[in-house]
C-alpha positions, 0 to 999 in steps of 0.5 A: 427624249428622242434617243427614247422615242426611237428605242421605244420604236425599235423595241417591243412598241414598234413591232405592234405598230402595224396592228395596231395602226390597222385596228385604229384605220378600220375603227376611223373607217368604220365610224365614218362609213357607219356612227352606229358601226361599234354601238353595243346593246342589250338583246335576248337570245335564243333561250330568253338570256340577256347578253350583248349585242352588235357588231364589235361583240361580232368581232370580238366573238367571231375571231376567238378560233383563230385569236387561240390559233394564233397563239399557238401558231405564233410559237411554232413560228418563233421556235422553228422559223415555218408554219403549220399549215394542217391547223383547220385539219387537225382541229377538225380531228380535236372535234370529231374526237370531242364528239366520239366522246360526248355521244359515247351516252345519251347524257352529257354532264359537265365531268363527260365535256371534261373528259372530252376535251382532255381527250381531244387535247390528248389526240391534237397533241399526239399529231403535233409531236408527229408535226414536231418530230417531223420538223425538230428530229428530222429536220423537215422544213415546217410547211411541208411537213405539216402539209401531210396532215393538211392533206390527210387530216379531215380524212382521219376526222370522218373516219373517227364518226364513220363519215357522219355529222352527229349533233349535239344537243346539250345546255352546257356545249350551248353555253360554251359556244354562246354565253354562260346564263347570266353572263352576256359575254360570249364564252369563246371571248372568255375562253380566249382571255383565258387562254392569253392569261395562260400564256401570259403566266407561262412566260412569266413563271417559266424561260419558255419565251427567252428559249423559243426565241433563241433557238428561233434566232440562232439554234446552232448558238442556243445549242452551244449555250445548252439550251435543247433546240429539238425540245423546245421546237418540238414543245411549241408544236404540242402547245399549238396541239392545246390550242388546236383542240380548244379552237376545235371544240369551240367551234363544234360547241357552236355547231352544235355537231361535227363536220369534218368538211367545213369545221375551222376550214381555211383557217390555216391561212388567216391564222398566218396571216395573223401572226404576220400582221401581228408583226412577227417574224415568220422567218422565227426570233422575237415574237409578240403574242399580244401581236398575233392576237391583235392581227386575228381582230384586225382579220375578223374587224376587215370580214365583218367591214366588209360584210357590213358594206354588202360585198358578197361572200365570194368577193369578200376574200379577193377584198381581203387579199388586197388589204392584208397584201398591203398590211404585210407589205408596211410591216415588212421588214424592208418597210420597217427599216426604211420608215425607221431611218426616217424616223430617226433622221426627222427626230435627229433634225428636231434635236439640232433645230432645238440646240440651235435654237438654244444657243 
């Protein structure tokens, strides 16, 4: 019995541990501060549909840019052992090419949305092959290749509207940035569930997850196995493209137009900060997507806290700071081995108090 605990523990189990325990002390936190924190109910919106309300559906709704970030970004780290930190720039570009689109005519039909996004997906993919290329052919270290498209991307993204912020003005970018008429659950959180469901059969169907996470262990013994390392760091980095484009739209349809300046900004650092609370290396390896997507709730969980408390909005991330410094601080490795030794020797007492106790 303890020889299972202590695998469940190393295994996949542990590596959700701090998420996990993070979620649960802000939901106990958050009951005790305020019963009513998570209640549910029923109001109309702008356009007269019942949906859901309050603020767990805050939650849920307000992290789904950055839970489709993470997924992406927590393969870029798993494969190449770094991170992209040109995100929010290259999601500001998928918008503004989503936009070009849609204003190319006054009409905007489900098919003309369609071919947006592809376009957008298509434009967010090519500059993650230019971050991929960087990184996996010549041997550039991730953040600093990445940084170029982090400094120069939200230029690129004013140029392709020529400096303006078109609005749009469309029931069905509303509805894919708010709720669906007759559905009360927010679009991006079933975006996001789609998106999970995506990758979850990805890995199912595919050897993508045991390849990354090779090459993110050891490429110089993947290569020698025959698993093509440069290929698989540059796919992870024309995934995150995918992602980048889905979070890129999401946001614009919620706008409702394109701002070059503000659009997914800062994001690049909470989307870090998701993986790496979500328990995942970021030195590369063994990575949990469920773990990323779980660190993005806790993040958004922690914002809505402490809006909720009235801290203002320019306190609200040196308050942040100090949690998430904690946060990864308890999931570190270093932590982790320490708190397992403990573990393993209070479980290894137990079973020799139990034999004693038996003879």
């Amino acid at each position: 019995m303890a020889g299972n605990i202590k695998k469940k523990f190393s295994g996949g189990l542990g590596q959700l541990t701090i998420p996990v325990i993070a979620i649960a002390l802000l939901v106990i936190f958050n009951l005790i501060r305020d019963p009513s924190f998570f209640s549910v109910g029923l109001s109309h919106n702008n356009d007269g549909n019942i949906v859901l309300a309050g603020n767990l559906i805050s939650i849920i709704n307000g992290a789904s840019e950055l839970a489709v970030l993470a997924m992406g970004m927590t393969l870029v780290t798993a494969a190449c052992g770094g991170q992209d930190i040109s995100v929010g720039a290259a999601a500001a570009i998928a918008g503004s090419v989503f936009v070009k689109v849609l204003k190319t005519s006054p009409d905007i039909s489900g098919g003309k949305v369609l071919l947006a996004f592809i376009c957008a997906c298509i434009v967010a993919m090519l500059f993650g092959t230019f971050n991929g290329t960087l990184v996996a052919v010549f041997k550039i270290q991730p953040m600093i290749a990445t940084l170029i498209l982090y400094t120069c991307g939200r230029s690129i993204a004013y140029w392709i509207n020529g400096g303006a912020t078109p609005t749009i003005s469309s029931p069905i970018i509303s509805a894919i940035g708010s709720f669906i008429p007759g559905i009360p659950i927010p679009t991006p959180v079933l975006i996001v569930v789609a998106m999970a469901i995506v990758f979850k059969l990805v890995f199912k169907f595919t050897s993508l997850e045991l390849l990354t996470q090779s090459v993110g262990i050891n490429g110089s013994a993947a290569r020698l196995n025959g698993i093509n390392s440069t290929f698989i760091k540059l796919l992870s980095f024309i995934i995150l493209g995918v992602c980048v484009a889905v979070s890129g739209s999401i946001g614009v349809s919620r706008l409702g137009l394109i701002n070059h300046e503000t659009l997914l900004l800062d994001i690049e650092m909470d989307t870090i900060l998701a993986v790496a609370i979500g328990g995942n290396n970021l030195g590369g390896g063994k990575f949990k997507i469920s773990g990323s997507i779980i660190g993005a709730y806790v993040i958004q969980m922690l914002t809505i806290t402490l809006y909720a408390m009235k801290v203002s909005s320019t306190d609200v991330k040196a308050y942040k700071a100090i949690v998430i410094i904690l946060l990864v601080v308890i999931g570190s490795p270093v932590v982790k081995e320490k708190f397992g030794k403990f573990v393993s020797k209070l479980l290894d007492n137990r079973s020799k108090a139990s034999l004693k106790g038996a003879q």
